[in-house]
Structures are given as C-alpha cells and as structure tokens.
C-alpha angles and dihedrals in degrees: 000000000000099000124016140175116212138170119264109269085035106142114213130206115203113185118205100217130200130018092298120102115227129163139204105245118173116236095182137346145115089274134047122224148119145186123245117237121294141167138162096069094307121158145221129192133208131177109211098221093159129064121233147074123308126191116195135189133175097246084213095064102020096173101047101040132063148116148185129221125189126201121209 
C-alpha cells in the first residue's frame, strides 16, 4: 500500500519484486533509517516503536515511489 496508519509496536514487510533493485530510504520522520537494495522478492523488515509521520521513498526511483506511515 502506498500510505498506511498502524498502531505503535506494528511491524511492517516491504518485498522488493522483479529483477529491479529499489530501497526504503526515509525523507522525513522521528527515526532515521533505511533498507539496502534488493530485488528478486527480497524483504526488509521494520518495527514502528515511535509515533509520527514517515515519509519514504526508494532512493533508486525517487519520483515514482514513495509512501507515507503513520504511527499511532
């Protein structure tokens, strides 16, 4: 989904599909963080522990991927 609200302590799986690489980089947030590069239906993981607004992008495709969590 491309924007989600979820309880603090939610854990969230993002899968990187196809043979493109793409990442999780933070824009904006109360916690910094990001994924490396993966493809091929790889995963990464994240527990929300702090509440607020995080805006994501894949740092590979910058324009046409992005999303917003917020943490309740």
């Amino acid at each position: 989904k491309r924007n989600i609200v979820v309880k603090r302590g939610a854990k969230l799986r993002w899968r990187f599909g196809g043979d493109t690489l793409h990442n999780l980089t933070l824009a904006n947030g109360p916690e910094g963080f990001s994924s490396p590069n993966y493809d091929n239906d790889r995963t990464y993981t994240k527990r929300f522990t702090r509440p607020g607004k995080y805006q994501f992008f894949c740092g590979l495709h910058p324009v046409s991927m992005t999303q917003q969590v917020v943490v309740r």
